[in-house]
C-alpha positions as CSV (number, residue, x, y, z in Angstrom):
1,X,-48.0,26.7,-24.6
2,X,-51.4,28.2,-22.9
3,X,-54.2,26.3,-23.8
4,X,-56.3,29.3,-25.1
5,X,-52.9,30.2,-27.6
6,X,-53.0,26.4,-28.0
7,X,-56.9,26.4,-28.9
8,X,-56.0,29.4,-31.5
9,X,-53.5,27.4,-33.0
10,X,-55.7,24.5,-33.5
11,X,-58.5,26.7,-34.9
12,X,-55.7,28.2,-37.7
13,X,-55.0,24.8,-38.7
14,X,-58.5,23.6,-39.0
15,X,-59.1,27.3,-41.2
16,X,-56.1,26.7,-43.2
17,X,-57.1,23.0,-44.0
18,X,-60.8,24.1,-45.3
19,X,-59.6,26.9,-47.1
20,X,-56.7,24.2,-49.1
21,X,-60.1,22.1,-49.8
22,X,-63.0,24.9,-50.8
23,X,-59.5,26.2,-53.4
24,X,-59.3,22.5,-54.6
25,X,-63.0,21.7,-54.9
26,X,-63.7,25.4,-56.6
27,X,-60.8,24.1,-59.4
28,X,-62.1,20.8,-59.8
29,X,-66.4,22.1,-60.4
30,X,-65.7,25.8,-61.7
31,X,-62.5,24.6,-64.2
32,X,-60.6,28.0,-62.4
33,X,-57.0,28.1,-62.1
34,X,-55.5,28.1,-58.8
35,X,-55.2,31.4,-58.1
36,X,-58.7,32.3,-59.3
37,X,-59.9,29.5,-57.0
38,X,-58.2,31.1,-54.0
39,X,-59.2,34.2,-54.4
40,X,-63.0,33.1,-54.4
41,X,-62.0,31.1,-51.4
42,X,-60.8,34.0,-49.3
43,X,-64.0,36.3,-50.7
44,X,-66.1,33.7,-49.7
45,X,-64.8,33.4,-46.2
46,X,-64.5,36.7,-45.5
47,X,-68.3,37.4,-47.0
48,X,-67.0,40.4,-49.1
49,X,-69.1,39.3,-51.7
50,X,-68.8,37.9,-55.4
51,X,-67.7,40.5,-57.8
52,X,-65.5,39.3,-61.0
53,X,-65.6,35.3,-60.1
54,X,-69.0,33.8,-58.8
55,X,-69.6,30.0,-58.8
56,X,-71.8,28.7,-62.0
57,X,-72.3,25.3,-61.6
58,X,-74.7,23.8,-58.9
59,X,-72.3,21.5,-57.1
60,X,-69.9,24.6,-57.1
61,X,-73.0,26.8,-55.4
62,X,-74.4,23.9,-53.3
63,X,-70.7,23.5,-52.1
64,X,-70.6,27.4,-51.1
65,X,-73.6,27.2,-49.1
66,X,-72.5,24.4,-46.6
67,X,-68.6,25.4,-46.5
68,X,-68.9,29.7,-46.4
69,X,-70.8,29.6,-43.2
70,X,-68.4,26.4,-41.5
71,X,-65.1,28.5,-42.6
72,X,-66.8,32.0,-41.9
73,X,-67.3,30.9,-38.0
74,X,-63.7,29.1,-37.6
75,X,-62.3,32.9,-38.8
76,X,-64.8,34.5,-37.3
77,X,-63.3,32.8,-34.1
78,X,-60.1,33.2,-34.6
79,X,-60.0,37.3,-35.3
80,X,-62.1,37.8,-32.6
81,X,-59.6,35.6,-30.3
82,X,-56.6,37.7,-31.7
83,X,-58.6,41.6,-31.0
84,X,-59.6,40.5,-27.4
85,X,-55.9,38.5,-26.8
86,X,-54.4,42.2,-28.3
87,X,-56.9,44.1,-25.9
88,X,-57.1,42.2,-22.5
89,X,-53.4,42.3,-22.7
90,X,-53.0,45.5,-22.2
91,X,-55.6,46.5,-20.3
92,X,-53.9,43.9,-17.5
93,X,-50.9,45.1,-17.7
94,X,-51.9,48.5,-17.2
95,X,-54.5,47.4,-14.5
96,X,-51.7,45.6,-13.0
97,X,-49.2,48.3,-12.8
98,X,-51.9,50.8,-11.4
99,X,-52.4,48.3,-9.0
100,X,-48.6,47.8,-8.1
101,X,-48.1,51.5,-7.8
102,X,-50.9,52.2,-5.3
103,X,-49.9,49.6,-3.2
104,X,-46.4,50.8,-2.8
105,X,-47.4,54.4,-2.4
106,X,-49.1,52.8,0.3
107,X,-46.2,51.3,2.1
108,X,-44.2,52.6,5.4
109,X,-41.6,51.4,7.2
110,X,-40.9,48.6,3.9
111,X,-37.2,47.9,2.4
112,X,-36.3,48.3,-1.0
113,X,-33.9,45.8,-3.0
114,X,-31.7,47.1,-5.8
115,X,-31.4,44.7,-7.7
116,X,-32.5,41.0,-8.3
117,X,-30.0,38.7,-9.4
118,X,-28.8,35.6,-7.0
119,X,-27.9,37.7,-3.7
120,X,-31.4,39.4,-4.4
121,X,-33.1,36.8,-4.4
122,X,-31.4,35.6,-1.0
123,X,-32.2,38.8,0.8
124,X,-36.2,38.5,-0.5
125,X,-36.7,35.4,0.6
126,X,-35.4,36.3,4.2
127,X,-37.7,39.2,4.1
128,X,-40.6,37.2,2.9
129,X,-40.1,34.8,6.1
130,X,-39.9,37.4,8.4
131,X,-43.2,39.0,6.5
132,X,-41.4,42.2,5.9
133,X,-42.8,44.3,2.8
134,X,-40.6,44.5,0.1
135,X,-40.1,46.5,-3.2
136,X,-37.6,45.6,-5.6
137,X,-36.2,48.1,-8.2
138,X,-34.2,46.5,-11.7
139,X,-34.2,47.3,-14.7
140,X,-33.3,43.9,-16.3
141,X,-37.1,42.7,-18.5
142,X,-36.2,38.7,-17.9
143,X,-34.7,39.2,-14.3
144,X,-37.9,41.2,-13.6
145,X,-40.3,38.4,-14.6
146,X,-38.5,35.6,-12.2
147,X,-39.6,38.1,-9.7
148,X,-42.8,36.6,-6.9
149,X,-46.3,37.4,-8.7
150,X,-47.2,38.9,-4.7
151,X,-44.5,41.1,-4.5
152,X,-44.0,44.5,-6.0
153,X,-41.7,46.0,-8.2
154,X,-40.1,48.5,-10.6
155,X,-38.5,47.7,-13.8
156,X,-36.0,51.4,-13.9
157,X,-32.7,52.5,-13.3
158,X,-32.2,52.7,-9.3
159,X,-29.7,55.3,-10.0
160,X,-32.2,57.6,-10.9
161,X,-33.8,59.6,-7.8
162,X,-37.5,59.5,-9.5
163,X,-37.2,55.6,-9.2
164,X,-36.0,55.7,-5.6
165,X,-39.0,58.4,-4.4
166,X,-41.3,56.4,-6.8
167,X,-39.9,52.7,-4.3
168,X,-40.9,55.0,-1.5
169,X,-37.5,55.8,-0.2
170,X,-38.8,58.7,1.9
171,X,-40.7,56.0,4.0
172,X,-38.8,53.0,3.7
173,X,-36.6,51.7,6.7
174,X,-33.7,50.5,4.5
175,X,-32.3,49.7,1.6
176,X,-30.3,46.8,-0.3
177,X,-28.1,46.7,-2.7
178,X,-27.2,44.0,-4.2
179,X,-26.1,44.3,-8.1
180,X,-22.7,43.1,-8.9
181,X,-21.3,45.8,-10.0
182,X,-19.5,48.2,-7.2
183,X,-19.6,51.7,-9.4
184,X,-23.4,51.1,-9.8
185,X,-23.8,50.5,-6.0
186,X,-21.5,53.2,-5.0
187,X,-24.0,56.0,-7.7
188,X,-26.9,54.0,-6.1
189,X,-25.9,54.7,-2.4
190,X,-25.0,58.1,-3.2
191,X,-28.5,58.5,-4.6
192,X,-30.3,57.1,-1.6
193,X,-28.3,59.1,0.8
194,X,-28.9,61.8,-1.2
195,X,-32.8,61.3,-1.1
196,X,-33.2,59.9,2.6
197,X,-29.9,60.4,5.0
198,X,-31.1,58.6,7.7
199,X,-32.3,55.2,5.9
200,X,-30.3,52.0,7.0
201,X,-28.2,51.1,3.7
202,X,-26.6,47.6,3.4
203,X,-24.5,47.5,0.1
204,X,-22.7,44.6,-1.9
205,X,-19.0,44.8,-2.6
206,X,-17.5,42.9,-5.4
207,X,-14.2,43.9,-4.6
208,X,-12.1,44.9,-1.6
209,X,-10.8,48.2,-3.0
210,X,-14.7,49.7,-3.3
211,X,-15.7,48.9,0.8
212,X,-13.8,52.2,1.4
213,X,-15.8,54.1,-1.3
214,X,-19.0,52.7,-0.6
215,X,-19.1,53.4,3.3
216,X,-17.7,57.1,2.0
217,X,-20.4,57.1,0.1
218,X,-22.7,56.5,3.5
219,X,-23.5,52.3,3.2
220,X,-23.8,51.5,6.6
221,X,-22.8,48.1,6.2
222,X,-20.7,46.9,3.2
223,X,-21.1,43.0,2.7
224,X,-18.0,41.1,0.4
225,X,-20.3,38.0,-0.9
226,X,-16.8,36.4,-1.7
227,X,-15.0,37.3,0.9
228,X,-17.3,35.9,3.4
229,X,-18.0,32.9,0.8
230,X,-14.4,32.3,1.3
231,X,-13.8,32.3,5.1
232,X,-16.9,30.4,5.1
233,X,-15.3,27.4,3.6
234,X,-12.0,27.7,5.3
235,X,-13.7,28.3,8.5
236,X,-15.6,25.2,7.8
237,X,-13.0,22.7,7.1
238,X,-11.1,24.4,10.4
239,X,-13.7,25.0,13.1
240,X,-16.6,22.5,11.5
241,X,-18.6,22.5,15.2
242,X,-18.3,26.0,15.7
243,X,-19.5,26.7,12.1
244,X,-22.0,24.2,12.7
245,X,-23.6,26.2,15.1
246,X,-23.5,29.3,13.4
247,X,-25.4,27.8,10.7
248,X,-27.7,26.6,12.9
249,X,-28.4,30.1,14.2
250,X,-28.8,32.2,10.7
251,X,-31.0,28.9,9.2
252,X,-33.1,29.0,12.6
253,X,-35.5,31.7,10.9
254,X,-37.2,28.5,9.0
255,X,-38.5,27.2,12.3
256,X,-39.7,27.6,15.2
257,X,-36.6,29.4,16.5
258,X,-35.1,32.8,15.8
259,X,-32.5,36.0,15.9
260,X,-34.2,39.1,17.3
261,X,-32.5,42.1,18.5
262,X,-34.4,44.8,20.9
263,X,-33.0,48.2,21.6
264,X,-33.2,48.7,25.2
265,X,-35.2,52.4,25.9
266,X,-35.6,54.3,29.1
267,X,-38.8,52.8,30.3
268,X,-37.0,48.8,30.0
269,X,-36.8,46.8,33.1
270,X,-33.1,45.8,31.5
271,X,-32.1,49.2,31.8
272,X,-29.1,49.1,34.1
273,X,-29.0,45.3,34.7
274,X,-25.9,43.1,34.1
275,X,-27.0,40.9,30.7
276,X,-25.4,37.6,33.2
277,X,-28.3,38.4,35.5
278,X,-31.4,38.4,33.0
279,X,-31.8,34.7,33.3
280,X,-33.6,34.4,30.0
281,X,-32.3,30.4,29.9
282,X,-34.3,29.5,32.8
283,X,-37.4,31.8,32.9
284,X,-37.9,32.0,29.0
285,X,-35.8,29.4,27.5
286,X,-34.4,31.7,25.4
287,X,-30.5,32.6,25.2
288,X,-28.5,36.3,24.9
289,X,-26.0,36.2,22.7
290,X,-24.3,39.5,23.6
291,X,-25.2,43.5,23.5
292,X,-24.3,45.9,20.4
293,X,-23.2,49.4,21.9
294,X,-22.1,51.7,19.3
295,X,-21.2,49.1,16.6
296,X,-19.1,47.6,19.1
297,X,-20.0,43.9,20.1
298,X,-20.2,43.0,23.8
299,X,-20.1,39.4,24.5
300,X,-21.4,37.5,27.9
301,X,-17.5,36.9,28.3
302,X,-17.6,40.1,30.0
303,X,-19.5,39.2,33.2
304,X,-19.3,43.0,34.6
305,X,-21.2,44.2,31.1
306,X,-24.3,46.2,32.7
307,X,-27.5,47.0,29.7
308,X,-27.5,50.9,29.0
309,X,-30.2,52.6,27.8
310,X,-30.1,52.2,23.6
311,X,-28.1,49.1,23.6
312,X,-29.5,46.4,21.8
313,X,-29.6,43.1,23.0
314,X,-29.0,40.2,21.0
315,X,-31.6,37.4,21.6
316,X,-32.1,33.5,20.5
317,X,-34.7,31.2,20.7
318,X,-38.7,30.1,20.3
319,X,-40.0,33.4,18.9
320,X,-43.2,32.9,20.9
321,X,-40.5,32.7,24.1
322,X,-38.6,36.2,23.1
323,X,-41.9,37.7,22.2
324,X,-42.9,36.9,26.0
325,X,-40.0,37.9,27.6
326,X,-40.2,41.1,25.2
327,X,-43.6,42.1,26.6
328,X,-42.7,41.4,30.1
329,X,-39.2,43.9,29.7
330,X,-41.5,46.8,28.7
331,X,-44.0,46.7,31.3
């Protein structure tokens, strides 16, 4: 429990427990009932004022005077705590929202994730590491609240297109979807599509008979989470080195190393090069894995492969490395 709820707690008790004794003390020096007792209590405390019951004897007015003004503070305390607790509330919420919503009216070039269950949370935290901005739309209240305090979000309906324009779809560079249900994806993708055709749209599948649907409905990359959790653990107990190393390239984002991929434009030294010439290993220390053309994947198998002008090569190694050899390709 918060220690200011805590403190209000405490503060309760303490009332409650002074009230109990000014009831028993008014019985015992006025000869009231109960009731009658209580009643003088609570008019006491809350300094209405004495109207049908007023204390007679002495000890029961010398009582008054040093217990009214002890109780009177604790409840004084204690509404006050409750009105501000009622008010601050949701004057932060509201400040925080405002807050939230100018800040992703204020993004470009960010990626939106539908959805933040267990594969949502994945894809965040690979954003986070690569310090890509990130708004994620569901409309689940307690999935919503396991969601980072430092990164945005809308709790709505994705399937609706005033929730994708308000996640900035217009201006956002792609787009994940990641519930587990297939028919929700498949509206969502035909939503997004609908709203931004060109935005880069990677979409879960649940089952194998919706990756058909989905790319018709224009996911540019459908992911099976148990289809490739599957072949993972064959391919693991098969071809353990080989998976080894594959691992050891998709976890290489935690260090120092890295996956980049650069699209090669008109004014790149690469242009027009074979990839087996670059020598990145020995002037960079940094390895090419192959080149995608198309959606086709070209590996350094094929020693005659020459770089064209939009391919994009596949790189790996010290990020401060590629970054260098980057720079010096663009000259």
């Amino acid at each position: 429990m918060p220690k200011p709820f805590r403190r209000a707690v405490q503060f309760s008790m303490t009332l409650a427990a002074l009230i109990f004794i000014m009831t028993i003390v008014f019985m015992q020096f006025e000869n009231y009932t109960f009731f009658d007792s209580f009643w003088m209590t609570i008019v006491s405390v809350l300094a209405i004022g004495y109207g049908d019951l007023v204390p007679v004897s002495n000890a029961g007015k010398i009582f008054a005077m040093l217990f009214v003004p002890l109780t009177m503070g604790f409840s004084t305390y204690l509404l006050t705590f409750v009105a501000a607790s009622m008010i601050e509330g949701r004057l932060s919420k509201k400040w925080e929202r405002k807050k939230m919503d100018n800040q992703i009216k204020r993004m470009k070039n960010h990626y939106i994730i539908c959805g933040y269950g267990r594969v949502g949370e994945q894809v965040l935290r690979e954003f986070s590491q690569q310090k890509y901005n990130v708004v994620i739309v569901d409309n689940d209240k307690e999935t919503v609240e396991k969601i980072p305090e430092d990164i945005p979000y809308i709790m709505d309906d994705a399937k609706k297109n005033d929730v994708l324009n308000h996640a900035g779809i217009d201006k956002a560079k792609g787009i994940v979807i990641t519930t587990s249900d297939d028919a929700v994806n498949v509206f969502i993708t035909l939503t997004a599509k609908g709203l931004n055709k060109d935005i880069e749209t990677i979409v879960r599948a649940e089952e194998f008979e919706t990756e058909d649907k989905m790319r018709r409905a224009g996911a540019d990359h459908v992911v099976n989470t148990n289809d490739l959790g599957g072949r993972r653990m064959a391919l693991s107990m098969i071809k353990p080195a080989s998976i080894h190393y594959i691992d050891s390239i998709m976890h290489a984002e935690s260090g120092h190393h890295k996956v980049e991929e650069i699209t090669i434009s008109q004014n790149s030294k690469l242009a027009n090069k074979k990839a087996t010439e670059l020598r990145t290993q020995d002037n960079y220390g940094i390895s090419v894995l192959g080149i995608e053309r198309n959606g086709d994947f070209i590996g350094l198998a094929d020693t005659d492969a020459i770089i064209q002008t939009d391919d994009k090569l596949i790189l790996f190694g010290d990020g401060e490395n590629i970054k260098f050899f980057i720079e010096s390709s663009f000259e």
